[in-house]
Each structure stands twice: as C-alpha cells, then as structure tokens.
N, CA, C and O atoms as CSV, one atom per row, in Angstrom:
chain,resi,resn,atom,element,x,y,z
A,1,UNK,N,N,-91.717,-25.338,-0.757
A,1,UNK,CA,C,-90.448,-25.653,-0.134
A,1,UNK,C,C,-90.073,-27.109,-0.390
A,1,UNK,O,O,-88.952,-27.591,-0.553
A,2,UNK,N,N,-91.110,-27.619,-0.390
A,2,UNK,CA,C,-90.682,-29.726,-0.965
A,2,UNK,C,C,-90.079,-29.540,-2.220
A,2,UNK,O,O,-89.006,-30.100,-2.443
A,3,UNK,N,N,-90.677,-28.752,-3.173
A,3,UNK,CA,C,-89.842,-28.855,-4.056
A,3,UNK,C,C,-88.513,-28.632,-4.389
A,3,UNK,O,O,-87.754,-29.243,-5.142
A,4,UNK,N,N,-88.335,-27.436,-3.544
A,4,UNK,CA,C,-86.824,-26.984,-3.917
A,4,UNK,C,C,-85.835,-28.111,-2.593
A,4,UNK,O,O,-84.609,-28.108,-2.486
A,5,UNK,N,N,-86.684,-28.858,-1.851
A,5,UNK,CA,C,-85.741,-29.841,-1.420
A,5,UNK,C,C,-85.414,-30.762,-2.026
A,5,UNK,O,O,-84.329,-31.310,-2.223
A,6,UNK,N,N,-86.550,-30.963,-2.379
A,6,UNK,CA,C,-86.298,-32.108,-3.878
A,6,UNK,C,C,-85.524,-32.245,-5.126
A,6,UNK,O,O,-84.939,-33.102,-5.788
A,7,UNK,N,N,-85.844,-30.809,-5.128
A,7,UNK,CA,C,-84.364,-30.965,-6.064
A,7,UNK,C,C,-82.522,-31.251,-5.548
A,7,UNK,O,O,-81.657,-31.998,-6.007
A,8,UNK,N,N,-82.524,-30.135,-4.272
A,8,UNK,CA,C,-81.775,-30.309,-3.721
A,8,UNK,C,C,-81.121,-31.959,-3.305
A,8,UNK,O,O,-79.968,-32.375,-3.192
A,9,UNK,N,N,-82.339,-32.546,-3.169
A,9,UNK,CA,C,-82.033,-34.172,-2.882
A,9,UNK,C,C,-81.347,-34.897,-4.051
A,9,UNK,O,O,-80.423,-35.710,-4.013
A,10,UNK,N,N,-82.157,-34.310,-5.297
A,10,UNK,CA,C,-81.469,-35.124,-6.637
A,10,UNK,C,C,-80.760,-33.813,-7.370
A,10,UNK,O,O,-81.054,-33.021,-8.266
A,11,UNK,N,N,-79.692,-34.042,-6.496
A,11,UNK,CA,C,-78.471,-32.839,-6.616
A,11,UNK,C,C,-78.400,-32.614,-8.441
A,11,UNK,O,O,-78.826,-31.715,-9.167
A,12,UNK,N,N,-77.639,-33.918,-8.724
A,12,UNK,CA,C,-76.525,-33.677,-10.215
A,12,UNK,C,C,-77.941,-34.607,-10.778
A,12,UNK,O,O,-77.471,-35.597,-11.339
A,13,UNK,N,N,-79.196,-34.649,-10.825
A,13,UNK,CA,C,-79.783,-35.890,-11.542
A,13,UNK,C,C,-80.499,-35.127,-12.759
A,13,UNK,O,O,-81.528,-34.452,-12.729
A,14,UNK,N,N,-79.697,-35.416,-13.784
A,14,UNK,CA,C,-80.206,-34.555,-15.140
A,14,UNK,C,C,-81.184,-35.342,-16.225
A,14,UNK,O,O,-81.732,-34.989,-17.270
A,15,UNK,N,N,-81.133,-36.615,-15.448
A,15,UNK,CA,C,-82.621,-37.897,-16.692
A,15,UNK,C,C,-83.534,-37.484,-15.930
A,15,UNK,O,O,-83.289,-36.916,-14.866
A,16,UNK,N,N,-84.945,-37.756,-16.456
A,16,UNK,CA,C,-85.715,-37.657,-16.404
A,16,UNK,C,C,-86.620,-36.613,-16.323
A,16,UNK,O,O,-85.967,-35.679,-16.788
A,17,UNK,N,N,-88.084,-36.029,-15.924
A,17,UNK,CA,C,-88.508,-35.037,-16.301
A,17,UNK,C,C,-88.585,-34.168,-14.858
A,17,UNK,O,O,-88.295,-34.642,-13.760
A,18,UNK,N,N,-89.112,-32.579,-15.145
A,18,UNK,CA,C,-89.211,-31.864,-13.986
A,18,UNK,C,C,-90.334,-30.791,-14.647
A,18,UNK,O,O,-90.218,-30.104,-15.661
A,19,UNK,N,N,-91.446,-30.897,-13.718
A,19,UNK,CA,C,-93.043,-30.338,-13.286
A,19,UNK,C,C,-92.655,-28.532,-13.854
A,19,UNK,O,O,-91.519,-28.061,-13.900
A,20,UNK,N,N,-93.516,-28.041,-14.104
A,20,UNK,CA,C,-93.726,-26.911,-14.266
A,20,UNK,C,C,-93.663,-25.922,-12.426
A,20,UNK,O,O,-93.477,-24.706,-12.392
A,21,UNK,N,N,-93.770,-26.388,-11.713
A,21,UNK,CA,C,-94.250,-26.548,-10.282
A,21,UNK,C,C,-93.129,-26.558,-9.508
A,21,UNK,O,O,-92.981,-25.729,-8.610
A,22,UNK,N,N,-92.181,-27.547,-9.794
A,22,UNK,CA,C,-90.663,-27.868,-9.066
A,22,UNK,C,C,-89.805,-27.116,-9.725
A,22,UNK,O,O,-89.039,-26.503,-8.981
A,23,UNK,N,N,-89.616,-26.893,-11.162
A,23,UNK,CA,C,-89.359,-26.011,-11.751
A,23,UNK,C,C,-89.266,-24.493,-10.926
A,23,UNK,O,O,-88.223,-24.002,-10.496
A,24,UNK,N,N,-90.595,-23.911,-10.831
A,24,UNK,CA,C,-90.760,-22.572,-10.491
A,24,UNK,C,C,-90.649,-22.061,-9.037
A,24,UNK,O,O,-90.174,-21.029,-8.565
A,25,UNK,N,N,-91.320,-23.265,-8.429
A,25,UNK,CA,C,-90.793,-23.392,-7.145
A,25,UNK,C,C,-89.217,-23.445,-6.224
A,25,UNK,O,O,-88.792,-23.202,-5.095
A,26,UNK,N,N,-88.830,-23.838,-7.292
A,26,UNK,CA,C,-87.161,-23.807,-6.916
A,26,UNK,C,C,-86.454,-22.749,-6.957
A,26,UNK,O,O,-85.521,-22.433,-6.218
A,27,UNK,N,N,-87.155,-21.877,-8.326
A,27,UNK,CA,C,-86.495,-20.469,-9.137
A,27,UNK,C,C,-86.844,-19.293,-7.676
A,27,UNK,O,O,-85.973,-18.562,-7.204
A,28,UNK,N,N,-88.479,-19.362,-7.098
A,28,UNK,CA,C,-88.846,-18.798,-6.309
A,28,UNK,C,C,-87.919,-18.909,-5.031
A,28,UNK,O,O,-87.190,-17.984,-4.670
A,29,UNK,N,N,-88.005,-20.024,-4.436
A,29,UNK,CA,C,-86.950,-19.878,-3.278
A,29,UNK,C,C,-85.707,-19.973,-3.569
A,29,UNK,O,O,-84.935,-19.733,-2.641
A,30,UNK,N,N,-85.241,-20.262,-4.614
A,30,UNK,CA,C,-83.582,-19.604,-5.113
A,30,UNK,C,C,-83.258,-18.112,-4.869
A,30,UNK,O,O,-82.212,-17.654,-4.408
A,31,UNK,N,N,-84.325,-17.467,-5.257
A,31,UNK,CA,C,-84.347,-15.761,-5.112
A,31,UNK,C,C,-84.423,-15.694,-3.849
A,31,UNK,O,O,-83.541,-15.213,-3.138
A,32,UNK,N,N,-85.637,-16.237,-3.395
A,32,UNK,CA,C,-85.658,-15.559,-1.981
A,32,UNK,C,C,-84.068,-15.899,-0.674
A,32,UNK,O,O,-83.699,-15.144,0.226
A,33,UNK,N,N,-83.474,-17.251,-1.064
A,33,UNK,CA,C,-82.542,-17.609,-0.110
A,33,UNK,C,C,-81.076,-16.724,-0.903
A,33,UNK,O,O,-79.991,-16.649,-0.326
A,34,UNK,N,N,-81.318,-16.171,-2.174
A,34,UNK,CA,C,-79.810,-15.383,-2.376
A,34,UNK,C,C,-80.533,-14.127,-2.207
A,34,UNK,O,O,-79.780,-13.446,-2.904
A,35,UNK,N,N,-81.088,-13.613,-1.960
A,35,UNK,CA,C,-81.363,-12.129,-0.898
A,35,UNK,C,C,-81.411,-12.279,0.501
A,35,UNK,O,O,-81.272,-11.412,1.364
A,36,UNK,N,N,-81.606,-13.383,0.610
A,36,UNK,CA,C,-80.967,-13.583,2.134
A,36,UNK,C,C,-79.748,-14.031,2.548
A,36,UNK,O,O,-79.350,-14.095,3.711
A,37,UNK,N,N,-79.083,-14.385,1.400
A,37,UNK,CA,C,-77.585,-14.012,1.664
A,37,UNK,C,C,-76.739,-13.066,1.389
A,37,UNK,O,O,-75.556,-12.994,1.720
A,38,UNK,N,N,-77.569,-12.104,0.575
A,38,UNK,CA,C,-76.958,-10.776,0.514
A,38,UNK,C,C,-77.321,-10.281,1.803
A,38,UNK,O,O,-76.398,-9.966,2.555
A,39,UNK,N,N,-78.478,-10.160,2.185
A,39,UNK,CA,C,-78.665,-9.450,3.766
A,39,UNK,C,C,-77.570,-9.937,4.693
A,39,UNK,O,O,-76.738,-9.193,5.214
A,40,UNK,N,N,-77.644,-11.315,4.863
A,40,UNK,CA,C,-76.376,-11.741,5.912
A,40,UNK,C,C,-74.674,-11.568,5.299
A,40,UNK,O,O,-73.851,-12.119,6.029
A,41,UNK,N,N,-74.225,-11.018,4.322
A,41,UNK,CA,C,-73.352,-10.732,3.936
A,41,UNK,C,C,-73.531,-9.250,4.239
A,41,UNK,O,O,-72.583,-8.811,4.890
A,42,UNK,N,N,-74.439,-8.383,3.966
A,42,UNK,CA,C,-74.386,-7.357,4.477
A,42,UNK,C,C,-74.339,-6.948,6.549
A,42,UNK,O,O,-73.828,-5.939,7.036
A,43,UNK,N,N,-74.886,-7.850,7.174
A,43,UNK,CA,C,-75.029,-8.201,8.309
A,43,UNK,C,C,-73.101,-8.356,8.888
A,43,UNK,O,O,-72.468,-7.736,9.742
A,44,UNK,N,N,-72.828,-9.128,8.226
A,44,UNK,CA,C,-71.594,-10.003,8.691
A,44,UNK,C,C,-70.458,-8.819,8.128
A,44,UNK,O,O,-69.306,-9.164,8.390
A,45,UNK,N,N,-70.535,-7.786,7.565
A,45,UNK,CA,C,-69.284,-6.986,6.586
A,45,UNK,C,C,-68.566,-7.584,5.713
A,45,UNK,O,O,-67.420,-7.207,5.466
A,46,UNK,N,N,-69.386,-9.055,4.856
A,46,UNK,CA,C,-68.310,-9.878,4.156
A,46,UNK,C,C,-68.651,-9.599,3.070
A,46,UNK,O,O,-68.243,-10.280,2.129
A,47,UNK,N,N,-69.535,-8.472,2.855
A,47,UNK,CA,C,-69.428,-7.908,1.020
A,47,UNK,C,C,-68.218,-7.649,0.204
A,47,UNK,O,O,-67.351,-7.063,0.853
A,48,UNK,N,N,-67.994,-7.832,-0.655
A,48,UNK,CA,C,-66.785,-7.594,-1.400
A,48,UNK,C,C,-66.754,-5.993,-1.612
A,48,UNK,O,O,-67.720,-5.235,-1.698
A,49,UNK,N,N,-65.429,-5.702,-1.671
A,49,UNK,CA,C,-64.928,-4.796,-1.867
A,49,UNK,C,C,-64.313,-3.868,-3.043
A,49,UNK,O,O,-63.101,-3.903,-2.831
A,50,UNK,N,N,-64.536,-3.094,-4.125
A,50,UNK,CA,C,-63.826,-2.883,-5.224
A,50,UNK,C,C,-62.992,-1.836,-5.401
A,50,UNK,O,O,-62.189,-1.713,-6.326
A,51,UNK,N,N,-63.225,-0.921,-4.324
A,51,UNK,CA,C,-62.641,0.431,-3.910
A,51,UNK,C,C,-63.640,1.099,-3.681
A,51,UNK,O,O,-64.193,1.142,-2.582
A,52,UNK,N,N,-64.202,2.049,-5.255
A,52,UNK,CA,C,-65.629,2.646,-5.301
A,52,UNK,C,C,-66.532,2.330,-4.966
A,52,UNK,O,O,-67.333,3.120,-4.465
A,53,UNK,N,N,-66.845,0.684,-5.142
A,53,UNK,CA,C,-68.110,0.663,-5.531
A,53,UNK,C,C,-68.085,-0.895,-4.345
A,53,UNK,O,O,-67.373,-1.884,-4.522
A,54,UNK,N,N,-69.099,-0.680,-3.159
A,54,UNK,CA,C,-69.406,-1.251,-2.407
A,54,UNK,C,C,-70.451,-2.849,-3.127
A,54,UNK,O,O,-71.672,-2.727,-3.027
A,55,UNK,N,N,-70.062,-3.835,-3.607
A,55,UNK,CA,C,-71.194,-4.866,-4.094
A,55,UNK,C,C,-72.359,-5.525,-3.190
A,55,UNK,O,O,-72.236,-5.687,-1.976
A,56,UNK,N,N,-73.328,-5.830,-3.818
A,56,UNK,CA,C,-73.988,-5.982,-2.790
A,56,UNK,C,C,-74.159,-7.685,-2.387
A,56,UNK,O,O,-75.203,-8.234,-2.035
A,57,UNK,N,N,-73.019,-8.218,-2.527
A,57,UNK,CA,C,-72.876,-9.384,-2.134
A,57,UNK,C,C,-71.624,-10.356,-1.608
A,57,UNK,O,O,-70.723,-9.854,-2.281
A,58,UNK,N,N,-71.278,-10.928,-1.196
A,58,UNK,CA,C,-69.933,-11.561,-0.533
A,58,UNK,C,C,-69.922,-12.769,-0.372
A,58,UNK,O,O,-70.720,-13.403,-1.061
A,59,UNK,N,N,-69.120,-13.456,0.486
A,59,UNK,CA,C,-68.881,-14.339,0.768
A,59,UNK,C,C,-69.597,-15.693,0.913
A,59,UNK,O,O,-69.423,-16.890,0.686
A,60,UNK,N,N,-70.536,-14.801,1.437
A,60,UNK,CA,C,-72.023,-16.084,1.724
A,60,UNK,C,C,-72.747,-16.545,0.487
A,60,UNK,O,O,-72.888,-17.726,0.169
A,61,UNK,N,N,-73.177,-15.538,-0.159
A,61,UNK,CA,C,-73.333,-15.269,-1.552
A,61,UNK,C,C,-73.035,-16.119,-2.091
A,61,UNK,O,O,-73.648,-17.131,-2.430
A,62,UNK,N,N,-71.900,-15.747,-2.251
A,62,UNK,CA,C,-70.609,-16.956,-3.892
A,62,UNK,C,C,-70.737,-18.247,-3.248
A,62,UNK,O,O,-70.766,-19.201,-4.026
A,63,UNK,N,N,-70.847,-18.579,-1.647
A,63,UNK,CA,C,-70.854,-19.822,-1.405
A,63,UNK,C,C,-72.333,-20.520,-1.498
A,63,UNK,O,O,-72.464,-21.719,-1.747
A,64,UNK,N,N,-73.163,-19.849,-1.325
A,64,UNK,CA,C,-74.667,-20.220,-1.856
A,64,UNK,C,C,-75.223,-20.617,-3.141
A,64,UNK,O,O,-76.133,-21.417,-3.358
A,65,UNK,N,N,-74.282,-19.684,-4.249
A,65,UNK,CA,C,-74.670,-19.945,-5.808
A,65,UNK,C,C,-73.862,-21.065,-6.063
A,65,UNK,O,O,-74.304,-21.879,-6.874
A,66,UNK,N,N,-72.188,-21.396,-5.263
A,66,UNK,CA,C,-71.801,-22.644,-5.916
A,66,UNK,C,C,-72.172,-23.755,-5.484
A,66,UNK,O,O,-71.882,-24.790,-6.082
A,67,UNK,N,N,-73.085,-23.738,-4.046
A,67,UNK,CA,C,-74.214,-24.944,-3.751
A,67,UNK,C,C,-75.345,-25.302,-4.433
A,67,UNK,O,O,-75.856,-26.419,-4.502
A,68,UNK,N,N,-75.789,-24.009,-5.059
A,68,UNK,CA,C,-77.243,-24.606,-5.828
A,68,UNK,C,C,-76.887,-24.319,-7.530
A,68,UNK,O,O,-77.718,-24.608,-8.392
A,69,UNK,N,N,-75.398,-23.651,-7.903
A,69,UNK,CA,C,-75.227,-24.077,-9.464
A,69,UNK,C,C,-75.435,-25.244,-10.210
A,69,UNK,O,O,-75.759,-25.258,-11.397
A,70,UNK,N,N,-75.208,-26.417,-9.360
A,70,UNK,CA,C,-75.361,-27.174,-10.496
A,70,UNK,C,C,-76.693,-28.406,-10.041
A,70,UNK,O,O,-76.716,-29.529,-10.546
A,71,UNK,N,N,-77.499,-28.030,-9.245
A,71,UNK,CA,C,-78.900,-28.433,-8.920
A,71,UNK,C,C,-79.793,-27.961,-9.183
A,71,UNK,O,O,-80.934,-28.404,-9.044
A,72,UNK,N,N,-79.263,-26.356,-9.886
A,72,UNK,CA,C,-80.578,-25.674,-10.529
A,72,UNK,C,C,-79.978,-25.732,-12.231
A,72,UNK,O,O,-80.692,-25.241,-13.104
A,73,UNK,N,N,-78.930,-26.225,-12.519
A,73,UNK,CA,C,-78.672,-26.639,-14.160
A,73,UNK,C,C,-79.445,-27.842,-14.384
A,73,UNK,O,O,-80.267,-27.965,-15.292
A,74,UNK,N,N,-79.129,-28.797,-13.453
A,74,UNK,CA,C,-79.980,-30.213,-13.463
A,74,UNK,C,C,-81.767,-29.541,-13.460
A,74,UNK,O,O,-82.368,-29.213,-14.484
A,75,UNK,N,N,-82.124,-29.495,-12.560
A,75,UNK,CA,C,-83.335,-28.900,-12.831
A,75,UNK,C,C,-83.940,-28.558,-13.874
A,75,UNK,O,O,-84.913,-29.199,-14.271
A,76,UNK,N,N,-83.263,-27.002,-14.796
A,76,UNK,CA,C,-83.579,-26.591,-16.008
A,76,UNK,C,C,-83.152,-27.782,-17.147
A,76,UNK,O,O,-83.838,-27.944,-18.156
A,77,UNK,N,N,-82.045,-28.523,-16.891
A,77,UNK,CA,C,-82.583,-29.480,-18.037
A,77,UNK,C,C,-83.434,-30.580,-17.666
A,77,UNK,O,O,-83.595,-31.173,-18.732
A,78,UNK,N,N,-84.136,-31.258,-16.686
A,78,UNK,CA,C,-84.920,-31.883,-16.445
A,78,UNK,C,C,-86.403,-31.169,-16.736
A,78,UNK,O,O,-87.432,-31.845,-16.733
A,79,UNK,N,N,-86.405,-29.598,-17.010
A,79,UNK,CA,C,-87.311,-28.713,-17.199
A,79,UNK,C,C,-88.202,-28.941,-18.701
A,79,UNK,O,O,-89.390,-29.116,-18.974
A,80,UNK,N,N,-86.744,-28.816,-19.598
A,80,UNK,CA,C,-86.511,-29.140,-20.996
A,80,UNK,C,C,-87.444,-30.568,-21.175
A,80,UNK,O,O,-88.572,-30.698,-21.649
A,81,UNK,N,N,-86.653,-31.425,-20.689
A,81,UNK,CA,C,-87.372,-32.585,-21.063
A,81,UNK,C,C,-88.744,-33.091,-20.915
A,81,UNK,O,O,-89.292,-34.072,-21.418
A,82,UNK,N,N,-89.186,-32.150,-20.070
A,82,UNK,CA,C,-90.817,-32.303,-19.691
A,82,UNK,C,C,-91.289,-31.652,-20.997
A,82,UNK,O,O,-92.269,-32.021,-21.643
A,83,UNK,N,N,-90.405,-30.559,-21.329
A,83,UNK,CA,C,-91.766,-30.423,-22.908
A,83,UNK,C,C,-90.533,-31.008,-23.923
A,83,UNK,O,O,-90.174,-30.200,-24.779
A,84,UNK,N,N,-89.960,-32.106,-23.920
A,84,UNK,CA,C,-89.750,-32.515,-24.958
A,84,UNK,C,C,-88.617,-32.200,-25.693
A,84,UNK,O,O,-88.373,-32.649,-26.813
A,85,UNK,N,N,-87.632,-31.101,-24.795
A,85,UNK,CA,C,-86.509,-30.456,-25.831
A,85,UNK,C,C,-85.561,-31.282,-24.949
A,85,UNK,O,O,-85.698,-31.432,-23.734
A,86,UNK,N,N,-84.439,-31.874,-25.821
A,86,UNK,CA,C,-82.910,-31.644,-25.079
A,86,UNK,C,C,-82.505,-31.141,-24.336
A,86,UNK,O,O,-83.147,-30.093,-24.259
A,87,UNK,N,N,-81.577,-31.160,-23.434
A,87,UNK,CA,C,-81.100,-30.311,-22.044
A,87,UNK,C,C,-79.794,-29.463,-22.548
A,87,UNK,O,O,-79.167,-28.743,-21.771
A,88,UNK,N,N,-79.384,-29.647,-24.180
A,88,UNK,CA,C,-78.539,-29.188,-24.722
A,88,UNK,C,C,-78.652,-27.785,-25.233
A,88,UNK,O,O,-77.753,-26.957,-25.380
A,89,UNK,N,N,-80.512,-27.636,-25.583
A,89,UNK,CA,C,-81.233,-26.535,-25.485
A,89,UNK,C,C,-81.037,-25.180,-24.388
A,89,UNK,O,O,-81.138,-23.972,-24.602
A,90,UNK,N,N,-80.730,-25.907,-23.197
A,90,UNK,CA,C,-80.257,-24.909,-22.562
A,90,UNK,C,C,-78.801,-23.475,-22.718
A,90,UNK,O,O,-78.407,-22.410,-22.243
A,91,UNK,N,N,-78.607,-24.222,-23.453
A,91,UNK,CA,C,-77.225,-23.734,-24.224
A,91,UNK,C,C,-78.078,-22.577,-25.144
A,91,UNK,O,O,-77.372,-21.572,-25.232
A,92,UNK,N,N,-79.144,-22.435,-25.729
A,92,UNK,CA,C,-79.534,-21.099,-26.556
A,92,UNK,C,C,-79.563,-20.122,-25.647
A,92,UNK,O,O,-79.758,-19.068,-26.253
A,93,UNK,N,N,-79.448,-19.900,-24.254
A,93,UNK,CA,C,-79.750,-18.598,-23.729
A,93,UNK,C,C,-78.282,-17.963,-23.749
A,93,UNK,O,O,-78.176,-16.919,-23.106
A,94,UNK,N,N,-77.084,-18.457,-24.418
A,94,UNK,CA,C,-76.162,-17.883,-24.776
A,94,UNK,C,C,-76.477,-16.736,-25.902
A,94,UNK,O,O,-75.722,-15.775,-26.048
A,95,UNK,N,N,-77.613,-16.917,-26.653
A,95,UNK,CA,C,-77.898,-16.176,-27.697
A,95,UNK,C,C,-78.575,-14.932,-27.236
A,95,UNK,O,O,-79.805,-14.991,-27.240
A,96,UNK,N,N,-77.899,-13.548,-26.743
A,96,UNK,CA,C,-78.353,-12.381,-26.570
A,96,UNK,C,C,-79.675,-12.296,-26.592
A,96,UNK,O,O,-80.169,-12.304,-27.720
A,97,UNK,N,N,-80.637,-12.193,-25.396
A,97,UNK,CA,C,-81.903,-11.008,-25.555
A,97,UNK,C,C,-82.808,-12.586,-25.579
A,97,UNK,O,O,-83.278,-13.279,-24.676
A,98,UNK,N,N,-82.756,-12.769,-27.551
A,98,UNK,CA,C,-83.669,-13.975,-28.078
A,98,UNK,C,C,-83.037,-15.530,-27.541
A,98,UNK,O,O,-83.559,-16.460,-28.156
A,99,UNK,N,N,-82.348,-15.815,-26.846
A,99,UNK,CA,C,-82.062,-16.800,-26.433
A,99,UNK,C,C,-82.992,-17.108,-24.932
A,99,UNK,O,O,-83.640,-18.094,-24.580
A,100,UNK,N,N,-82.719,-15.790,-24.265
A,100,UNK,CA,C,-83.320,-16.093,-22.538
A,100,UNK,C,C,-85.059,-15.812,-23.400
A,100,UNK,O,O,-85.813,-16.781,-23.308
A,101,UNK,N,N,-85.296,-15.281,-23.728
A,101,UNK,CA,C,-86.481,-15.129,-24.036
A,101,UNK,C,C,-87.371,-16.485,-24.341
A,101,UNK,O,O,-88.322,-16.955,-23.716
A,102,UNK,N,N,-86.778,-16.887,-25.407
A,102,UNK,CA,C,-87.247,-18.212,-26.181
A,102,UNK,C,C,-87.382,-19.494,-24.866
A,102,UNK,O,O,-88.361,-20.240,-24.824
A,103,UNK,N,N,-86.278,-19.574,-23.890
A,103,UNK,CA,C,-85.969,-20.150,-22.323
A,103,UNK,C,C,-87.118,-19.916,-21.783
A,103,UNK,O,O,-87.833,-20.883,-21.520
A,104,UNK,N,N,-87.555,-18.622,-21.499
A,104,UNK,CA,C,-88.366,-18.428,-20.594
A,104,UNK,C,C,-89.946,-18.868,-21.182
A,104,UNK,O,O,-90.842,-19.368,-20.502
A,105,UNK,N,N,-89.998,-18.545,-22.579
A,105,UNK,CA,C,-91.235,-19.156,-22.536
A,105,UNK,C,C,-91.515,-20.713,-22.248
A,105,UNK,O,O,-92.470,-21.265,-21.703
A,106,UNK,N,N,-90.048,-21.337,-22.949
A,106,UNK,CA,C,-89.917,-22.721,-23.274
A,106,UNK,C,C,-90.599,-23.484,-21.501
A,106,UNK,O,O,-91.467,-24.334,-21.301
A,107,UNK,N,N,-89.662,-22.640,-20.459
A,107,UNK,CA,C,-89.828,-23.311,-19.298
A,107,UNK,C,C,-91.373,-22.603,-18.763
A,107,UNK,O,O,-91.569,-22.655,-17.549
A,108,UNK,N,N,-92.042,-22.202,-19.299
A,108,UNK,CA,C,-93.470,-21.185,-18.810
A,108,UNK,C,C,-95.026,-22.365,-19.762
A,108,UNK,O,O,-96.234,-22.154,-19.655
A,109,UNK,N,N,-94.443,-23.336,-20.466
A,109,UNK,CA,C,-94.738,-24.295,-21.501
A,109,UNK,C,C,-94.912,-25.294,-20.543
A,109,UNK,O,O,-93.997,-25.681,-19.816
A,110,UNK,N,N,-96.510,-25.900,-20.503
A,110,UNK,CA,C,-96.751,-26.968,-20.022
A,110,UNK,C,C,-96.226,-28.611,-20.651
A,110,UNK,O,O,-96.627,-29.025,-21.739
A,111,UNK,N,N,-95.523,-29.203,-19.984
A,111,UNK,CA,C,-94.853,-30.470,-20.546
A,111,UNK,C,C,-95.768,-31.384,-21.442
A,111,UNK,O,O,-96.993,-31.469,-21.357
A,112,UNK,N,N,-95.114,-31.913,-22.133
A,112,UNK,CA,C,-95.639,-33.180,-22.883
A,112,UNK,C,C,-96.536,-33.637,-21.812
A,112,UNK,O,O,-96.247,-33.660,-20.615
A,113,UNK,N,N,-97.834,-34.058,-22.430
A,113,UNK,CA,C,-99.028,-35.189,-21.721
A,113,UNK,C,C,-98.128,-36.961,-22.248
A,113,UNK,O,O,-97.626,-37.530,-23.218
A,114,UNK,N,N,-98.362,-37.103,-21.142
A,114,UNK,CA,C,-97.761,-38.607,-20.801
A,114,UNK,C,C,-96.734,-38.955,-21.404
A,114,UNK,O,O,-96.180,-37.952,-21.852
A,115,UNK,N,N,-96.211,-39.849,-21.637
A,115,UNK,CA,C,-94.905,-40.514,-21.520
A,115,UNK,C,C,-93.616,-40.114,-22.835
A,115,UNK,O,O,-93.710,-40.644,-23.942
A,116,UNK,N,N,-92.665,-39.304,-22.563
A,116,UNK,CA,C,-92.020,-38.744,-23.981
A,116,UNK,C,C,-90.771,-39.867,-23.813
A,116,UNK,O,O,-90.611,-40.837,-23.071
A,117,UNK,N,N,-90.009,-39.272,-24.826
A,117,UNK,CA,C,-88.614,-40.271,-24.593
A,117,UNK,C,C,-87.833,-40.124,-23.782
A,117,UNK,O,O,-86.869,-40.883,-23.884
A,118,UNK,N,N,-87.811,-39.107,-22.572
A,118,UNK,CA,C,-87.253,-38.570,-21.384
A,118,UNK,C,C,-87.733,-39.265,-19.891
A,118,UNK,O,O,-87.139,-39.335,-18.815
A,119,UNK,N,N,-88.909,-39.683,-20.270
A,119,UNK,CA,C,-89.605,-40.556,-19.022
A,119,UNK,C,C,-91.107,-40.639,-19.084
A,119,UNK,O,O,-91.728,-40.417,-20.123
A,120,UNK,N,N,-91.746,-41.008,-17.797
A,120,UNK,CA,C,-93.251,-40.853,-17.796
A,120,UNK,C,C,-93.533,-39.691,-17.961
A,120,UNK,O,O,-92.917,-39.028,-18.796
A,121,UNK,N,N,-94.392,-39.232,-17.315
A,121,UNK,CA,C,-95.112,-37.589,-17.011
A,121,UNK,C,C,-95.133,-37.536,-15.603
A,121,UNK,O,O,-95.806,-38.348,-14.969
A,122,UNK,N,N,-94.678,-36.940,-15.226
A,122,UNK,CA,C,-94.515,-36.428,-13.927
A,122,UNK,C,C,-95.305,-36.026,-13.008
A,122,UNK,O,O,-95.038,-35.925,-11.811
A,123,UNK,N,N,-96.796,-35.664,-13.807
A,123,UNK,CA,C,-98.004,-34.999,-13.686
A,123,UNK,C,C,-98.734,-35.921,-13.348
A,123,UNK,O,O,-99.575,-35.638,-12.495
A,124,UNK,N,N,-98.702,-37.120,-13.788
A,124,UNK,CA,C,-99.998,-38.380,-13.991
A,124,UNK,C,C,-99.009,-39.378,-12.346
A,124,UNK,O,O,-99.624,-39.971,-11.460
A,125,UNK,N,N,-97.354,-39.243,-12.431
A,125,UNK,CA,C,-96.971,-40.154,-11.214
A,125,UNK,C,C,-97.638,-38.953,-9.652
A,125,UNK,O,O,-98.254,-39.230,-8.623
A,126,UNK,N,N,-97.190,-37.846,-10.130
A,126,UNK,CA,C,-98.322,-37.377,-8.227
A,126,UNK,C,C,-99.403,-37.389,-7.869
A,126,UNK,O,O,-99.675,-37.056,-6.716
C-alpha cells in the first residue's frame, strides 16, 4: 500500500526510476480499488446504461481511472527507465498482441544495477 501511495504522491513525476516492487504494487491495488468501484457503482445504480446491455461500471469508475490515469502513465515510464528504455517505449503497446507482450515482459525485467542515465538505482537508495 506505501507504494501505490507513493506513487500517488509523485502524481505527474515521469524522471527518474521506479522498483520492480512500486511498479507491481501499484498495478495490484489499481485492480483491486477499480473492482471496488465497480461494486460501489453497482451498489449506488450509477452503472451506465446502453439499453441491452447493462455495463459493469459507472460513474465512480470513470472518476477513479481519470484520478490514477496519469500516475500510473508516470509510473510505467519511470518503470522503463529502471531497465534502461525510454518512456517513449511505452508507446509499442500500440502494436497489437506483440506490443503488450514485449511491455509486459519489459516491466517483469529486473532494472539496470546501479546508476543508468535516468538516475541512481532505486534498489541500492532503500
């Protein structure tokens, strides 16, 4: 949970590096707090509506993902830079299938040992 406050704390901060740890930790309670806003959107009747097809998310929802959109972009490119890639890299998971794939290992990739051109190591300052 420190971690994903931590990020939360360094909202828009896209220099420097980010842990394999704060990283995953964030992804973890990201999931768990947007299923708990689908539950309380389901709770509250503020699911959206399409006619047919009941969604399983609303109001609370959309306002939850546009609080942590751009603290979990910062993140994944602070992710990048721990092993060494650009945060511009993030931009390949536009590429169907082999893009998120190549992402997921990239961020599953233990960071550069000590100091890259992105910052110290993150590992050696805790």
């Amino acid at each position: 949970m420190n971690e994903y406050l931590s990020v939360l704390r360094n909202y828009a901060g896209f220099s420097g590096r980010a842990r394999r740890k704060e990283y995953w930790m964030f992804v973890l309670f990201n999931i768990i707090f947007s299923i708990g806003a689908m539950i309380l959107d389901k709770i509250l009747g503020t699911q959206f509506d399409t006619g047919t097809l009941a969604m399983p998310y609303g109001y609370v929802y959309l306002l939850y993902c546009l609080f942590v959109f751009i603290p979990g972009f910062a993140v994944g490119v602070r992710r990048l830079h721990d092993v060494g890639k650009s945060g511009w890299f993030f931009l390949i998971a536009l590429i169907p299938l082999i893009g998120a794939i190549w992402l997921l290992v990239v961020m599953l990739t233990e960071g550069t040992v000590g100091e890259n051109k992105y910052g110290p190591d993150p590992k050696a300052i805790s």
